[in-house]
N, C-alpha and C positions, 0 to 999 in steps of 0.2 A: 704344470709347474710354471712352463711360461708367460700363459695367461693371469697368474695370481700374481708373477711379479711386475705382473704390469699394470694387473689393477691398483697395488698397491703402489706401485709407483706412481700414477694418477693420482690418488686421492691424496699420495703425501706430498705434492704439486702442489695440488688445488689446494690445500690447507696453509703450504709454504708461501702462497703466493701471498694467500689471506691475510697472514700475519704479516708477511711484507709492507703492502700496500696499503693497511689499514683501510677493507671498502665499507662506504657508506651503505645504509638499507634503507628500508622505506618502512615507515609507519602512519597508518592511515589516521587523520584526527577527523570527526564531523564537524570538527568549524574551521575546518579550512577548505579552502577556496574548491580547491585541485585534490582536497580528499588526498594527499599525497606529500610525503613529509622526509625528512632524509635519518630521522627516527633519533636526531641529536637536539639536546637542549636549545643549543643554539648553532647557527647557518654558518659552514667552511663555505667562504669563496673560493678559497683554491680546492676545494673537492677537485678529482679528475673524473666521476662520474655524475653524471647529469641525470636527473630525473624532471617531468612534468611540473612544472611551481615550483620548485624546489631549492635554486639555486638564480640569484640575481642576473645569469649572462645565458640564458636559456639559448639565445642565439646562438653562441660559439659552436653548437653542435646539434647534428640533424639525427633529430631520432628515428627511432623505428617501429612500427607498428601504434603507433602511440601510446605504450604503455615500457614497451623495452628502455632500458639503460642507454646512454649514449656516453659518447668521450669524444674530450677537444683537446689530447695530449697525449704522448706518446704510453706510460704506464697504463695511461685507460684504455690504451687501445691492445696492448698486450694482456691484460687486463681478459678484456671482452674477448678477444682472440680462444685465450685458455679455454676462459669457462663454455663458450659454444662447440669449439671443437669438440670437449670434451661431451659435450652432450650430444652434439652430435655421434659420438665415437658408440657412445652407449646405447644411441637409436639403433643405430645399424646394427650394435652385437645381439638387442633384442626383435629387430625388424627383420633380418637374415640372420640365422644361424648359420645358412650357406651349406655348402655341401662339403666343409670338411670335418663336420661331427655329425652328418645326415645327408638322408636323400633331397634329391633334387627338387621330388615331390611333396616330402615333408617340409624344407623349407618355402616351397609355394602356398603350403596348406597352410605353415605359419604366416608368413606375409598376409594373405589374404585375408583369415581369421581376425589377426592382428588391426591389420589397417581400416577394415569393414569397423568392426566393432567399434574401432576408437572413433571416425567419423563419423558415424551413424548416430552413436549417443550423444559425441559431442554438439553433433548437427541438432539433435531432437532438444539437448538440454537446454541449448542456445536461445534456441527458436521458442520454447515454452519459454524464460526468461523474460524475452522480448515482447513474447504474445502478451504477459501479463503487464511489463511494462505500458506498454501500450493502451491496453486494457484502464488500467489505473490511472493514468496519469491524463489520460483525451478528456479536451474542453469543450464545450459547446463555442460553436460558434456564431449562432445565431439562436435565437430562442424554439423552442418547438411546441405546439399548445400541447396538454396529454390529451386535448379532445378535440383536437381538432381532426377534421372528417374528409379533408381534401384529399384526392386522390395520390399527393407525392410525399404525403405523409409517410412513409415508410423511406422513401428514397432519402428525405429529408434526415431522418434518424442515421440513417444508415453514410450520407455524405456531410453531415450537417455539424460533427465534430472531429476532433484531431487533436496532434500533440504538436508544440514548439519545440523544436529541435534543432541542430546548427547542421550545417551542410554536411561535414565530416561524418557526423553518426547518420545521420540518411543514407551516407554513401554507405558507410558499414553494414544499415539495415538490405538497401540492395542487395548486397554480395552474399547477403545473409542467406535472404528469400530466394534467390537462382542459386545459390549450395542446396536448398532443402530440394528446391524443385528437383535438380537434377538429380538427388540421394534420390528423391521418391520413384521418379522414371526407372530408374536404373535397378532397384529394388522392384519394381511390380513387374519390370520384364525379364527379370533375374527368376521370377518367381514360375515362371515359366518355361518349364523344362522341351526343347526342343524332342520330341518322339516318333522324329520321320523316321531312324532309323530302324526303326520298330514297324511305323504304317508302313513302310514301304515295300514290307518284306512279301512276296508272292499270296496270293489269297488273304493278307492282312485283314483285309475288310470284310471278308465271312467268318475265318477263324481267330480271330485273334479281338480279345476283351481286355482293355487295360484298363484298372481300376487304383484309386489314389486309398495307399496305404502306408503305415507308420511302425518300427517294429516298439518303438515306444508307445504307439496305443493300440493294443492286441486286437481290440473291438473293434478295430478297423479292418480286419481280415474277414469279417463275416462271413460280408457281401461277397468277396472273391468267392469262398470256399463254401457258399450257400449251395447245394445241388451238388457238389462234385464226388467222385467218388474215388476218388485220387487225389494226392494231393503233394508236390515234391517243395520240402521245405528250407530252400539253397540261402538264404538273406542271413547274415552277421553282421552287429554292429562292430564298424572298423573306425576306429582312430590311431592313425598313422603320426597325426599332433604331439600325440599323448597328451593331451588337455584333459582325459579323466585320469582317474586310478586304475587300474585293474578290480580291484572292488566294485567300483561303479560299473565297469562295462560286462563285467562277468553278472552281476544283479540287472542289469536290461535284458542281457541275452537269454539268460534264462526265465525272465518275465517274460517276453515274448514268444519265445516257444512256448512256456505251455501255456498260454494265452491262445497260441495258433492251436496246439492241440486241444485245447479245451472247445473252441473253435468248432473242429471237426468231430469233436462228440457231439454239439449241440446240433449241428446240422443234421444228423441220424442219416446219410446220406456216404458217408466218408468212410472205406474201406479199409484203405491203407495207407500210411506219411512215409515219403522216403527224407530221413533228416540226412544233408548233408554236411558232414563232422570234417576231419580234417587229421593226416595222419598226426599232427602233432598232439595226437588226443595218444597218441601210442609210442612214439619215436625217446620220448624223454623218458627212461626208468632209471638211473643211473647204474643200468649194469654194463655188464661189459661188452664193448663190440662185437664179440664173438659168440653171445647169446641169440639165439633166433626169437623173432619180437614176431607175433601175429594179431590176430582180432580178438585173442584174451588178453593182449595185454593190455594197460591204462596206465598212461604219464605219470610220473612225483612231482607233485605240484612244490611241494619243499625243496626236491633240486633244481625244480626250474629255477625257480625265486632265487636261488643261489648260485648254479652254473650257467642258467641261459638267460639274464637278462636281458638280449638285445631280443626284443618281441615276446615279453616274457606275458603280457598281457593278453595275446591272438592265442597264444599257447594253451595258458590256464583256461581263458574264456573260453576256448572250444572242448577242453576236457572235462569242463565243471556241466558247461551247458550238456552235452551229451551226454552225462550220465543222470542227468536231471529228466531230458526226456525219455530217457530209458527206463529211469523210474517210475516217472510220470507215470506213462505209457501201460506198462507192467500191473501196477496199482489199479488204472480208470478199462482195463482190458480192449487196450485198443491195440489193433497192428501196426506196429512203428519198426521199420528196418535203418540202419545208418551204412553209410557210405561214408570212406575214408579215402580220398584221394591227396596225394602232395603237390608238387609244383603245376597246375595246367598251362599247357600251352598250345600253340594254336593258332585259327583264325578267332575273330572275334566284331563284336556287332556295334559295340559300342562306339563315339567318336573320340574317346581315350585310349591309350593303349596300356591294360591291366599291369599290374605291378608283375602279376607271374611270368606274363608275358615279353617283358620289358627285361629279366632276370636271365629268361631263356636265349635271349638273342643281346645278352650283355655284350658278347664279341663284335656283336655287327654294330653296335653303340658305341662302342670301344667303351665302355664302363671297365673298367681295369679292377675295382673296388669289389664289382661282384663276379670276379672269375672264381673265386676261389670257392664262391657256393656253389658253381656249375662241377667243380671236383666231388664233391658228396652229395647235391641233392637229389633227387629221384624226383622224374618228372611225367605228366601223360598228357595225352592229347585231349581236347577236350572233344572230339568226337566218342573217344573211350568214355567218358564221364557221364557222357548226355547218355550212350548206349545202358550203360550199365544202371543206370536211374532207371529208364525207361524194364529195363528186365528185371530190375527187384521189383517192381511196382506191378508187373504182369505176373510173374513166378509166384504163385500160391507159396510156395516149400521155402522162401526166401526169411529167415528169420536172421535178429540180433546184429553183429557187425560185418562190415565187407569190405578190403582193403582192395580199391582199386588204382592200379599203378601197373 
């Protein structure tokens, strides 16, 4: 409630001001000069907003970026004041959500998403722009035969035209071309996932095969699962964003699995899949507390959607998926067992520290927000986890589901 009377308190600012101050706008004509016009018939000198040509005292005021508004009076600068802060107010409500309507992690996952993407197209859109400007508009400056045979003929072509331009826009072009360079660095060694924590591990380098896969493209498991005769299938698409729908991410997860199991039939090679599902495939029926819930039961996806929206999307996706490879499975007569664990926690390998993990030791974080999951949630260790994978996958008599906790 607060937040909306504040939005609206903003906009009916910004609007109040508008009609106050009567501000000038810009309308661009192609036969002027400056391509830039203050979008009225005829020229206010007492404007208090300045724009590029626009206005006879250009002087009185220093603009900004060379395209920004300026002011050389008190209104205009109150003016400018409003209208940035206020954009600035709305960057930050869409740059951080911040952790008082999310995690810590969610809003990093925002930021990051967020800021990447905007620089990165902005950078590429730029830059093609410019390429083309460039492109189109370079003069010869000196003649070049098409026949001629001389050795610096190419050099020639290649240094022998260019474009006239004023100092200002070359500076711009610079800062352009070291933005791209550094986008591109930082992108191709971004792309490079550090996996010492993995090499490092005792015998790495005899036993351990690490091969680049996707669970968005199934045909990427082949190789992995070529020759094996086991196969423990632990990977779920997670967004913590929520930048998809639950539609979307429930239609990946279940592409992918049976993509993996489809996978492990064509190998002829492939004995048995241990999937691991998640008790939230069982935890939601909406009965009563006091009902005993075991490995026949199966979540209501209609009371999630209704009573548990916070993660209402991990929920369905792992109930929908699991009964997808279950069916799968049943159908193509292959041996597929599931495993049903809740909160793991633990040591762990990674250089992150997992969300379950992070939940379990909320007291030692002093996370005060997640104490109250540590009153009801059921937790295991994830030595139990790895064990119990490892013995449905040995255990011939192991069938259907297994609730480990």
């Amino acid at each position: 409630m607060g937040k909306e009377v504040a939005r609206i308190a903003h906009y009916s600012a910004m609007i109040l001001m508008l009609l106050v101050v009567s501000a000038a706008g810009r309308l661009f004509h192609y036969d002027d000069v400056e391509s830039v016009s203050d979008g009225l018939a005829r020229r206010h000198e007492e404007s208090f907003l300045r724009f590029k040509g626009m206005d006879s005292s250009d002087e009185q005021c220093q603009q900004m970026y060379g395209f920004l508004p300026c002011s050389s009076n008190l209104p205009g600068h109150i003016f400018l004041i409003v209208i940035y802060e206020y954009l600035l107010y709305q960057g930050e409500s869409y740059a951080g959500v911040s952790g008082l309507l999310s995690s810590n992690e969610e809003t990093q996952e925002y930021v990051i998403t967020g800021v990447g993407l905007l620089a990165g197209s902005s950078i590429l859109l730029l830059t093609v722009l410019w390429g083309i400007c460039l492109i189109c508009a370079q003069k010869p400056y000196y003649d070049v035969k098409a026949d001629s045979r001389d050795n610096n003929n190419l050099l020639q072509r290649l240094t022998g035209s260019g474009i006239h331009t004023d100092s200002e826009t070359c500076d711009h072009a610079k800062i352009m071309l070291f933005s791209v360079t550094f986008y591109t660095l930082t992108s191709a060694t971004s792309s490079r996932k550090d996996l010492s924590y993995l090499t490092n591990l005792p015998r790495a380098s005899e036993r351990l095969k690490i091969f680049d896969a996707d669970l968005s493209k199934p045909e990427t498991f082949e190789a992995p699962i070529k020759g094996c005769i086991g196969v423990f299938h632990v990977a779920h698409p997670m967004d913590f964003a929520s930048k998809e729908s639950e539609q979307v991410i429930t239609e990946k997860s279940i592409k992918a699995s049976l993509g993996i199991l489809q996978a492990c039939i064509d190998s002829k090679t492939v004995k048995k899949v241990v999937y691991t599902s998640s008790v939230s495939a069982i935890l939601f029926t909406g009965k009563k507390h006091t009902e005993v819930i075991g490995e026949e039961t199966w979540s209501n996806i209609e009371y999630i959607r209704t009573y548990q929206k916070q993660g209402a999307w991990y929920h369905i996706s792992k109930t929908l998926t699991e009964k997808a490879t279950l069916e799968f499975a049943e159908k193509e007569g292959l041996d597929v067992v599931t495993i049903l664990p809740p909160f793991i926690h633990g040591p762990f390998l990674g250089p992150h520290c997992p969300g379950s993990v992070r939940t379990a030791m909320a007291m030692i974080f002093g996370d005060t927000e997640t104490y109250k999951i540590l009153l009801k949630a059921p937790f295991v260790h994830v030595d139990d986890v790895a064990s119990a994978h490892i013995h449905l996958l040995e255990y011939p008599n192991a069938k259907g589901r297994y609730i480990c906790s």
